[in-house]
C-alpha positions as protocol buffer text, in pm:
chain_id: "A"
residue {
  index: 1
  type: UNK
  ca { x: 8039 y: 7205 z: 12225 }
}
residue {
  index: 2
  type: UNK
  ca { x: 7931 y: 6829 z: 12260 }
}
residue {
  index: 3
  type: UNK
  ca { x: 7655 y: 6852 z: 12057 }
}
residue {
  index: 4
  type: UNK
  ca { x: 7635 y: 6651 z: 11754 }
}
residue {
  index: 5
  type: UNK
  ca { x: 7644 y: 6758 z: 11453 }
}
residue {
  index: 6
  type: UNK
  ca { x: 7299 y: 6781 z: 11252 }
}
residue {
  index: 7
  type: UNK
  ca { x: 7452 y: 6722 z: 10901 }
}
residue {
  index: 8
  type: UNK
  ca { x: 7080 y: 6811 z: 10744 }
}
residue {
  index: 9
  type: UNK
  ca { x: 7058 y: 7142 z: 10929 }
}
residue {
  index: 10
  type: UNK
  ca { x: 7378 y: 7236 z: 10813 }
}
residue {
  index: 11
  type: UNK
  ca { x: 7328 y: 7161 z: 10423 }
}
residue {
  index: 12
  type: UNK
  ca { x: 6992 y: 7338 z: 10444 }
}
residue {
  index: 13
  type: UNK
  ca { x: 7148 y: 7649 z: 10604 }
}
residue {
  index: 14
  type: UNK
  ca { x: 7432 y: 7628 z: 10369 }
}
residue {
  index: 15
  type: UNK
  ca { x: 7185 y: 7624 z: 10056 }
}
residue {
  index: 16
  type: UNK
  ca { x: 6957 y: 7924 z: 10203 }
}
residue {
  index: 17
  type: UNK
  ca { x: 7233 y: 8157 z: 10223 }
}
residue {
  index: 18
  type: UNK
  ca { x: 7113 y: 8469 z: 10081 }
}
residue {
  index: 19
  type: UNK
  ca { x: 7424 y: 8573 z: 9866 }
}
residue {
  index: 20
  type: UNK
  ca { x: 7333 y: 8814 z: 9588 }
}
residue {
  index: 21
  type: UNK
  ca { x: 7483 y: 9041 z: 9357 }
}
residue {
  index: 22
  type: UNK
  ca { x: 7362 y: 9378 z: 9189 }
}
residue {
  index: 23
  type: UNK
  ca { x: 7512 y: 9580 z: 8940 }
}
residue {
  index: 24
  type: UNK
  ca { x: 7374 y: 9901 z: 8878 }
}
residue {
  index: 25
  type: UNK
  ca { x: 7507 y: 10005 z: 8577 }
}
residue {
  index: 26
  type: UNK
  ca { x: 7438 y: 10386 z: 8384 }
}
residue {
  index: 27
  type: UNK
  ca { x: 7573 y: 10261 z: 8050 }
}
residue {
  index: 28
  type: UNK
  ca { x: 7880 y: 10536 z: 8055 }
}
residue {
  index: 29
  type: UNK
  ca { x: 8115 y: 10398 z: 7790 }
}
residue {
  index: 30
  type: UNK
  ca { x: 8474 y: 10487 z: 7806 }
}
residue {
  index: 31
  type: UNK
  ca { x: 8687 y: 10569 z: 7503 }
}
residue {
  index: 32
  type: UNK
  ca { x: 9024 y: 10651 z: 7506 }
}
residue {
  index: 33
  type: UNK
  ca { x: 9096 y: 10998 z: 7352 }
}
residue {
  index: 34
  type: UNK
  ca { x: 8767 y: 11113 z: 7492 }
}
residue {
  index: 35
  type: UNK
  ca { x: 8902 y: 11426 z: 7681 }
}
residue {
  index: 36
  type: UNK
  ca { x: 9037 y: 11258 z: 8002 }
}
residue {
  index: 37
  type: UNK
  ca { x: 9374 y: 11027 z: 8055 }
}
residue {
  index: 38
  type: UNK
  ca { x: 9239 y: 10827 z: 8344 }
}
residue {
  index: 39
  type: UNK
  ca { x: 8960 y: 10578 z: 8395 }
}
residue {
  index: 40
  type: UNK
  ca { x: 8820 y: 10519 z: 8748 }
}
residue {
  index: 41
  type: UNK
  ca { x: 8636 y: 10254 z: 8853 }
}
residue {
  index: 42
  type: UNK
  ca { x: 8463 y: 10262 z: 9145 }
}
residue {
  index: 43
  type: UNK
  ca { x: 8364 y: 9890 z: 9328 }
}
residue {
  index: 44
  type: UNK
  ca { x: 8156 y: 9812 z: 9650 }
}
residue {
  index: 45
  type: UNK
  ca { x: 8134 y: 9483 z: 9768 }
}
residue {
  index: 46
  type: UNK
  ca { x: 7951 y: 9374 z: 10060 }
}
residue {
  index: 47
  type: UNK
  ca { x: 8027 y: 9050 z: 10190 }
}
residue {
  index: 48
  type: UNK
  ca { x: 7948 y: 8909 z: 10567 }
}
residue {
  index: 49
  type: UNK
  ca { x: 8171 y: 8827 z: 10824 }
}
residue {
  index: 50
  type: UNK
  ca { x: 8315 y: 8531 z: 10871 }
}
residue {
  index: 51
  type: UNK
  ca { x: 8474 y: 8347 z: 11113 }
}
residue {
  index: 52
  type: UNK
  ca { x: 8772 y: 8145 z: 11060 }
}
residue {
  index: 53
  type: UNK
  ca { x: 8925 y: 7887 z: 11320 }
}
residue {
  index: 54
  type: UNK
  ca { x: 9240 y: 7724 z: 11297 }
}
residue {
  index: 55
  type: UNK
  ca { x: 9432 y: 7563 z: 11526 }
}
residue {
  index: 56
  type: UNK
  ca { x: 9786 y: 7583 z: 11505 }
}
residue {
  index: 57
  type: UNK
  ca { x: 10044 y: 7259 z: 11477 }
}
residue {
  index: 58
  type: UNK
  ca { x: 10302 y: 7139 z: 11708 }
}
residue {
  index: 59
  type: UNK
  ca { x: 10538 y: 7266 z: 11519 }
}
residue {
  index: 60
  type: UNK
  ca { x: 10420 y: 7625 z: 11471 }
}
residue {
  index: 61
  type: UNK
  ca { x: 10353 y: 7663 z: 11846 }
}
residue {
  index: 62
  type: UNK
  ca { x: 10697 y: 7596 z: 11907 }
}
residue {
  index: 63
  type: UNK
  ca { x: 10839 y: 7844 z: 11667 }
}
residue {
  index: 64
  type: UNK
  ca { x: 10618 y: 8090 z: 11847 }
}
residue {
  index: 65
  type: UNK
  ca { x: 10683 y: 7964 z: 12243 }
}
residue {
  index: 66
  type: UNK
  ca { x: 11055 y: 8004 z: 12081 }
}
residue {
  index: 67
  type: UNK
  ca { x: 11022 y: 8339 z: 11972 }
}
residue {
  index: 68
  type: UNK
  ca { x: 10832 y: 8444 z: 12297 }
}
residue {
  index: 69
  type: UNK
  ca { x: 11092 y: 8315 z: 12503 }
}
residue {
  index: 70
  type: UNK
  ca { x: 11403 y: 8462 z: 12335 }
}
residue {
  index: 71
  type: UNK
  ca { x: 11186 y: 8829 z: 12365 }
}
residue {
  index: 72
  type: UNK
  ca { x: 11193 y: 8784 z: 12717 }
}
residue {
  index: 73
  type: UNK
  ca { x: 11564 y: 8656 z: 12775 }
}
residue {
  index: 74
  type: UNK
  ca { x: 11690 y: 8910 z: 12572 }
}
residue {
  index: 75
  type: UNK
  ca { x: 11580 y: 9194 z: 12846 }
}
residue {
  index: 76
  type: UNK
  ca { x: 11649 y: 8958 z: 13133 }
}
residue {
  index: 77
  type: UNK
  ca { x: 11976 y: 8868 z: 13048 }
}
residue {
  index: 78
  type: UNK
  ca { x: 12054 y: 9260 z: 12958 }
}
residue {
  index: 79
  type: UNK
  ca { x: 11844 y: 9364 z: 13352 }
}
residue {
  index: 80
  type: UNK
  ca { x: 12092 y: 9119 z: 13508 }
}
residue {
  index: 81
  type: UNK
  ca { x: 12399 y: 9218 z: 13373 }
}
residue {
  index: 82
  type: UNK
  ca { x: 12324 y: 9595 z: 13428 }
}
residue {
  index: 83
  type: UNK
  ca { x: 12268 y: 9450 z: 13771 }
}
residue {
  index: 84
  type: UNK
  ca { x: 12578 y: 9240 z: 13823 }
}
residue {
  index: 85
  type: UNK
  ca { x: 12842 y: 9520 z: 13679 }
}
residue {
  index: 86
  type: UNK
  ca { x: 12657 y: 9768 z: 13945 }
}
residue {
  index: 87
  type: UNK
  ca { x: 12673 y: 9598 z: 14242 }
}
residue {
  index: 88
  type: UNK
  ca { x: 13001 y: 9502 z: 14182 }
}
residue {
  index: 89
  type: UNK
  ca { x: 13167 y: 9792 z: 13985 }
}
residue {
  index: 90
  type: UNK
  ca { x: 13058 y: 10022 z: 14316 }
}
residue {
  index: 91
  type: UNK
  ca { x: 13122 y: 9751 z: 14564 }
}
residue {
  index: 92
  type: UNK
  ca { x: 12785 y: 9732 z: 14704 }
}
residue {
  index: 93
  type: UNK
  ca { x: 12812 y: 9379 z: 14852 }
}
residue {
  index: 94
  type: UNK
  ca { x: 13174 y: 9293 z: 15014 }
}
residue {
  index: 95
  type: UNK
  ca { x: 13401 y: 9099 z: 14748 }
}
residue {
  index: 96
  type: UNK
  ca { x: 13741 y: 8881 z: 14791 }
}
residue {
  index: 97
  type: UNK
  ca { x: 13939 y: 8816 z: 14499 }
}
residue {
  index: 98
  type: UNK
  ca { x: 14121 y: 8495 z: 14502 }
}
residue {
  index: 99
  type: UNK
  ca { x: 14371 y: 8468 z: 14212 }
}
residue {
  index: 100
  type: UNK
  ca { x: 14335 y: 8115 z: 14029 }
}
residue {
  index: 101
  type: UNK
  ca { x: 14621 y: 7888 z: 14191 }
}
residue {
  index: 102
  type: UNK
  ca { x: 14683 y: 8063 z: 14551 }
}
residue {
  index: 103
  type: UNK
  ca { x: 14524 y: 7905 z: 14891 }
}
């Protein structure tokens, strides 16, 4: 957007985020040799979403417009050759064979 940035609005909202953190704890103490081998723990943590831009370089874009393009030659360059030995292999379109050096 072409809206300017409100520098104010965005420290205030940045210092009014409500992030919190509760622990709810039932005082169970672990010992080892108590009767059981393991020792689960057992963590929730609830966070909001967030959304993360980034913009890719020059030079990443390329690797990937790279990449895309090989995918896609790959099955080209198999379609056509699949094509080629066809329609010659069973003569579909009419073919003279010149040997290299004769006129």
């Amino acid at each position: 957007s072409d809206a300017p940035v409100n520098l104010g609005k965005v420290f205030r909202d940045y210092v009014n985020r409500n992030i919190s953190f509760r622990l709810e704890n039932q005082y169970k103490i672990w010992s080892r040799g108590s009767g059981t081998e393991n020792f689960v723990l057992e963590v929730n943590i609830n966070y909001p979403a967030e959304t993360v831009l980034y913009t890719p370089g020059l030079w990443q874009t390329l690797k990937w417009g790279w990449i895309q393009y090989l995918g896609i030659l790959v099955i080209f360059v198999y379609m056509f050759n699949s094509i080629k030995t066809f329609v010659f292999s069973n003569q579909v379109l009419p073919t003279i064979c010149n040997p290299p050096g004769k006129k």
